[in-house]
N, C-alpha and C positions, 0 to 999 in steps of 0.2 A: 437169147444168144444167137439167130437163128440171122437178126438185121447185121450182129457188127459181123464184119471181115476184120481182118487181121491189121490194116489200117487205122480202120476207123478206133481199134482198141488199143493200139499207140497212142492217135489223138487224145482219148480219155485219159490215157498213163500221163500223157504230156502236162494232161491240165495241174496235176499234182505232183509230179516229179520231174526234174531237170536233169537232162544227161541220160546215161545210161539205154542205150537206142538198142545195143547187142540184146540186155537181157530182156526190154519190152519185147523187141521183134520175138523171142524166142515163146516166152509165157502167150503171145499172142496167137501164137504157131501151133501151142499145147493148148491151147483154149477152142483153137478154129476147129483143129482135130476131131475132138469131142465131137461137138456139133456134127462132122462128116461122121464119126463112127455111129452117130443114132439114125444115120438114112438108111444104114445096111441093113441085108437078112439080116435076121434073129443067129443065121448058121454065124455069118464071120463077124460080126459085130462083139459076139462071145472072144472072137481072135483077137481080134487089136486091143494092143495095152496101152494105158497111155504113155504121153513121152516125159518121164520124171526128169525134173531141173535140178543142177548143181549149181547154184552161184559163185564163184570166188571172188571176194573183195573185202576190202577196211571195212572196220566197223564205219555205219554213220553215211555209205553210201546212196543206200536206199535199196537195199534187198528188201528187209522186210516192207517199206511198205509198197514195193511193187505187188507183192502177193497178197497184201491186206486189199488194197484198190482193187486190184483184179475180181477177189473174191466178190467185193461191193457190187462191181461194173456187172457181173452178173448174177447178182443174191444168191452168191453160193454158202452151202457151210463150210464157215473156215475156223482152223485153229492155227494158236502158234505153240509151240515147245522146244525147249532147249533141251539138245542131246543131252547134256551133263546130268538134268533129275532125271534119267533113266538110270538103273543099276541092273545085274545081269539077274537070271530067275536066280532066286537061293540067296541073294544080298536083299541087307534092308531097302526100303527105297520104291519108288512107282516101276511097276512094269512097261512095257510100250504098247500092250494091251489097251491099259489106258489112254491113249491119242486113240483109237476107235470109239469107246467109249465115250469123249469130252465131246466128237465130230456128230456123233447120233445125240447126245445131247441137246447139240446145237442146231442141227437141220429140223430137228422135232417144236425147237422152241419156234425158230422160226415160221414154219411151217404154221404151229400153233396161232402165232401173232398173226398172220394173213387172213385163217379162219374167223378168228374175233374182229378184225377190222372187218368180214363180210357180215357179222351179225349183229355190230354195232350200235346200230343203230336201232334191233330189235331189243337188244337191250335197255337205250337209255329210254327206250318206252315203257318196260319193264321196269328200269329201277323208277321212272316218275308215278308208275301207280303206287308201287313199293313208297315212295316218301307219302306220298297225297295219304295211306292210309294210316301211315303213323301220324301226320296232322291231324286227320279226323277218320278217328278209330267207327268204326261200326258198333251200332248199338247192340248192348252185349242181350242175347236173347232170353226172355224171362221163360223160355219153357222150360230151361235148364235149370232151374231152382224149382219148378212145380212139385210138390209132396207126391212121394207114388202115391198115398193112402187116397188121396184125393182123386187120382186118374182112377182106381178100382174101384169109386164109389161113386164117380160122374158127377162131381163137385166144380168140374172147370167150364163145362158149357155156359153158366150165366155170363161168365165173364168175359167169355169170348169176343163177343160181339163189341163190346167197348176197348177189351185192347186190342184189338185187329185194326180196330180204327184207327185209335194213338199211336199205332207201331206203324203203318202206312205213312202218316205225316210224317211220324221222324226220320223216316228212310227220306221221304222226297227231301227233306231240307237237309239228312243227312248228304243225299247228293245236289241238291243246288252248292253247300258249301265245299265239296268234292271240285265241282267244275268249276269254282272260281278260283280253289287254290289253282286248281290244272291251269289253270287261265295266267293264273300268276306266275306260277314254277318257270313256262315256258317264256314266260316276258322275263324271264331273271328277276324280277320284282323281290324273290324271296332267298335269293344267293347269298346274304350274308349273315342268314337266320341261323343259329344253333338248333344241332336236332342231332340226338342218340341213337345211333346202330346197332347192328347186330354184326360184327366182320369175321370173317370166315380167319383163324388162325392156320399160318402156313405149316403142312407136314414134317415134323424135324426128326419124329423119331423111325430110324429103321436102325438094320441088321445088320452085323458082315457073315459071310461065309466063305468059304474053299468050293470053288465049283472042281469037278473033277479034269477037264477041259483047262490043263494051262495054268491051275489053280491061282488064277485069279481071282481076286478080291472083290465081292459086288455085294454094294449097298442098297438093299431092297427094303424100299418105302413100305413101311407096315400098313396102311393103307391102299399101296399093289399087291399084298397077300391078301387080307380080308376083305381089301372093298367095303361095302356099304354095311358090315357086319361091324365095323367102328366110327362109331359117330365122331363127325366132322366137328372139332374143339370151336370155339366162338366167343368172341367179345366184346364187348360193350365198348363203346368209344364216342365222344363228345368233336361232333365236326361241321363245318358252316355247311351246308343244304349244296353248295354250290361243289364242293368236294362229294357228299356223300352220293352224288351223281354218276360221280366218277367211278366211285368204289362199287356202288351199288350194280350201275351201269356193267363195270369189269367182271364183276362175279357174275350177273346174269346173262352174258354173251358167253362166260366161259361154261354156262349148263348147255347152251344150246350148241355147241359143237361136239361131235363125233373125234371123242380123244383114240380111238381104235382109228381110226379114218387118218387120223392127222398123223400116230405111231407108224402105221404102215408105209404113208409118205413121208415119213422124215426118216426112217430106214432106206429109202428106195434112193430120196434125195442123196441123203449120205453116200449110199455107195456109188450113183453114179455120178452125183455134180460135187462129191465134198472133194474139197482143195486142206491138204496137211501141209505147213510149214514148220522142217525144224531146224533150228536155229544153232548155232556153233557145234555142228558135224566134227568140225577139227579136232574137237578137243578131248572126241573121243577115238582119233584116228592118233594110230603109234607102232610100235613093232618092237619085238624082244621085252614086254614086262610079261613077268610072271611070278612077283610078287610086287607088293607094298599097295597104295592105293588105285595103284593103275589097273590091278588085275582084272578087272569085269570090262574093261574096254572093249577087247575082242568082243566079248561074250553079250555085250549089249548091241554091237552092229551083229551078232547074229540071231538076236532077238529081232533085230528091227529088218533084219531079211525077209521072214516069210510073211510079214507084215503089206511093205511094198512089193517083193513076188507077188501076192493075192493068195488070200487063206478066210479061212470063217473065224470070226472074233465073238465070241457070245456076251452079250449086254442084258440087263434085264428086261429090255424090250424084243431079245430073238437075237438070233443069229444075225451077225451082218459080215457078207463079202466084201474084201479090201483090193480085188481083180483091178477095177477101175475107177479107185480114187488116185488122183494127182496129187502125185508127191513132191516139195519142193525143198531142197534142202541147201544153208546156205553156210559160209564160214569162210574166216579170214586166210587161214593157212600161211600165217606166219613160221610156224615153229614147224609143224607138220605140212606134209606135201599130201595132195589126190591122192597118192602110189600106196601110199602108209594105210588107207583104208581097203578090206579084204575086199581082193579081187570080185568076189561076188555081188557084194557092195557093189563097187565102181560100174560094174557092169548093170546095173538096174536105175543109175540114171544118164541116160543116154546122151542128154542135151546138156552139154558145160556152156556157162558163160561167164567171164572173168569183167569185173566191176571195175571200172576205173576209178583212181583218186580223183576228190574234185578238186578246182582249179579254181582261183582266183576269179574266174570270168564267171564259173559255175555259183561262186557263193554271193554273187551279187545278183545273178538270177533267182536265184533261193529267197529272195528276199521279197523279190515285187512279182515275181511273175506268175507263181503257182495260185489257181482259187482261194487256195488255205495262209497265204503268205505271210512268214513272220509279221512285217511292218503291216499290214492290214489288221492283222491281228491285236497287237499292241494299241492301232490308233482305235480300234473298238472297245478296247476296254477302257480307255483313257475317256472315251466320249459318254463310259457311266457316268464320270465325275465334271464333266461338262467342258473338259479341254478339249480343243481340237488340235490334236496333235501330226506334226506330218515332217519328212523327211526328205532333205535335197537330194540332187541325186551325186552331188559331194560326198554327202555323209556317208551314202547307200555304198558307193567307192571302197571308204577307208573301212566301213566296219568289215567290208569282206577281204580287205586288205590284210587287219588286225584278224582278221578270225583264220586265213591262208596261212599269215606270217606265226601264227600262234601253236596249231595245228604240226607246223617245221620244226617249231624252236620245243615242243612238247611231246604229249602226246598226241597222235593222230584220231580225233573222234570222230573225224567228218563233217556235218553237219549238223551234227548237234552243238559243236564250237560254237556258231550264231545262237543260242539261247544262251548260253555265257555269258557272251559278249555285250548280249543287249540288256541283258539285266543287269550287269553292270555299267552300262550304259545309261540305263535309263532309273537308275537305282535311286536317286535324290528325289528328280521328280515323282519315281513313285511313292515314295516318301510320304513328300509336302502335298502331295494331288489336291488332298479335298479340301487345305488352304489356303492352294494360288489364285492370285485376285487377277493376274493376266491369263488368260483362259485358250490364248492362243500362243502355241508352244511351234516355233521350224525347229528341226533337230540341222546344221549342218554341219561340213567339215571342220570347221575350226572347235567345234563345241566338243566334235566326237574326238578329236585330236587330243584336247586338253583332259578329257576322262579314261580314255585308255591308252597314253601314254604309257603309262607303269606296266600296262600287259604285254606290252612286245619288249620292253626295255629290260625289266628285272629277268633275268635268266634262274633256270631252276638253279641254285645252289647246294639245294638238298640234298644231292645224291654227291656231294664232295665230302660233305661232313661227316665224321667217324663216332 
């Protein structure tokens, strides 16, 4: 976090999002923050909160994935949730409890996966002794069948001497053929061999209870109660040498990390680098219901207050503070206005930034310019089937034409109108793909003209009919 400036994490938003410069600049600005609040004393750095985001705009602009990038741009833990599966304490339904919960889930997993990518590599050394000795088992040792009666009567010394000897050879050759398989494992020579495991079965059974704290609901792994007083379940499974690498690999890096070690930094991570997104605020913003379904509206923006305030959330891994996690919250505000959400609310995210519709100019950028870009996308998949498919910049015109004018005449999605469009666009040839004998396909204007014709033309009639 520490190289980008506020700049240079525009530039990154840019490679994947078009438009939208207000609410990059803004998450940039709550991103740089951070980073300034960890140079202070321990005294004022305790002070600064961060600066929570409001986005206003249409579905389809790109709120949510300005905060999913962002989170990426610096491997933060991120979640998304939609106001609406909140309900207030006392209704059925998730608490907002939970978004603490899912966020230490996620910093921990993460957290986790860095660990194992550093011991990697001591694992897949690990699981190659592990295969080498299910190939060739060790000779099973004859003093484990000796008669006690015979040790009490000194019946075993003659024999000594002769199988000491034969048990000698069979080690050395048990390992000369040891070190060739080793020899082969590592030249892949034996990746497509079949060979029988042992795999560790994932933990599914735990608990619920009522903690007293908030009486939320936590599901504790019966295996975080008893620990190693319940044996670890396992199965048998039939897999090429070349997978059981993998698995075997996986599980032996996961013995060699410090899960305490990894819990405590993914607690730490969570509270100070985790980023919350939640998604359509609006719609739980209103005023004067005091019955029917609406009722817990209030009551769930005042669950989710002392949430963003900063408060302690208890999870089965410990307490966790929510002081200085970034909160990002976004919604269309169609039907409801900012004002309609309780004053207290409003005042806990600081930074608004209003989303603009995209624009005709917008959705023809959306197409070619971003790293991820629909048409890039498409001509990849097309080129499993051995087409080479590609796009004038005609075509590129009208489909964002058909996808603006569509957008007008309908509903407004945004940017999700271009995955519509194109698949209806390209609907035939995906189709026929694995039987076209011409293998090189231009999409241009006149082609795209003649298949979404009918999308701009038929007008909804639907809502005329009785």
């Amino acid at each position: 976090m520490a190289e980008l400036t506020p700049k240079e994490i525009v530039e990154e938003l840019d490679k994947y999002i078009i438009g939208q410069e207000k609410a990059k600049k803004a998450v940039a600005i709550a991103l740089r923050s951070r980073y300034r609040r960890n140079l202070l004393d321990e005294e004022f750095r305790n002070e600064v909160k961060p600066k929570n985001i409001l986005m206003i705009g249409p579905t389809g602009v790109g709120k949510t994935e300005i905060a999913r990038r962002l989170a990426k741009l610096v491997d933060s833990p991120f979640i998304k949730a939609e106001a609406t599966k909140f309900t207030e304490v006392g209704y059925v339904g998730r608490d907002v409890d939970s978004l603490i919960r899912d966020l230490v889930e996620e910093a921990i997993r993460i957290i986790k996966n860095k660990k194992i990518e550093q011991v990697y590599d001591k694992g897949k050394i690990l699981a190659d002794e592990k295969i080498v000795e299910l190939l060739i088992p060790s000779r099973r040792r004859k003093g484990s069948n000796i008669n006690p009666l015979n040790i009490i009567f000194g019946n075993t010394e003659e024999k000594e001497g002769s199988e000491g000897k034969s048990d000698n050879e069979e080690d050395n050759n048990i390992q000369i053929r040891r070190n060739e398989v080793r020899e082969k494992l590592r030249n892949g020579e034996l990746d497509d061999k079949i060979i029988e495991i042992e795999v560790e079965e994932s933990p599914n059974s735990s608990i619920g209870f009522f903690s007293g704290l908030g009486m939320e609901e936590l599901n504790i792994n019966m295996n975080d109660v008893f620990g190693d007083l319940v044996p670890k379940k396992t199965k048998k499974r039939k897999v090429t040498i070349k997978e059981a690498r993998k698995i075997i690999g996986s599980q032996e890096a996961q013995k060699l990390i410090d899960m305490d070690e990894v819990i405590d930094s993914g607690i730490k991570s969570a509270q100070e680098n985790g980023i919350i997104f939640i998604d359509e605020i609006d719609k739980i913003a209103g005023k004067g219901y005091d019955s029917g379904p609406d009722v817990s509206r209030e009551g769930v923006q005042r669950d989710i207050l002392p949430i963003i305030e900063g408060s302690t959330v208890v999870t089965k891994y410990g307490p966790v503070k929510t002081d200085h996690i970034l909160f990002i919250a976004a919604g269309a505000f169609h039907v409801s206005k900012v004002s309609d959400l309780i004053p207290e609310l409003q005042g806990r995210f600081p930074i608004r930034v209003e989303l603009e519709s995209l624009t005709e100019k917008n959705f023809e950028e959306i197409l070619t310019a971003p790293k991820n870009a629909l048409t890039k996308q498409y001509e990849l998949l097309f080129k499993t089937e051995g087409i080479d498919l590609s796009f004038t910049d005609g075509a590129l015109k009208e489909i964002a034409r058909v996808a603006f004018i569509s957008n007008e005449q309908f509903e407004n999605i945004g940017a999700r109108r271009l995955y519509t469009v194109l698949e209806k666009l390209l609907e035939d040839i995906s189709f026929d793909a694995p039987d076209i004998k011409e293998k090189k396909i231009v999409i241009d204007k006149r082609y795209v003209k003649e298949k979404l014709i009918n999308e701009i033309q038929e007008k909804d009639v639907s809502k005329y009919i009785l």
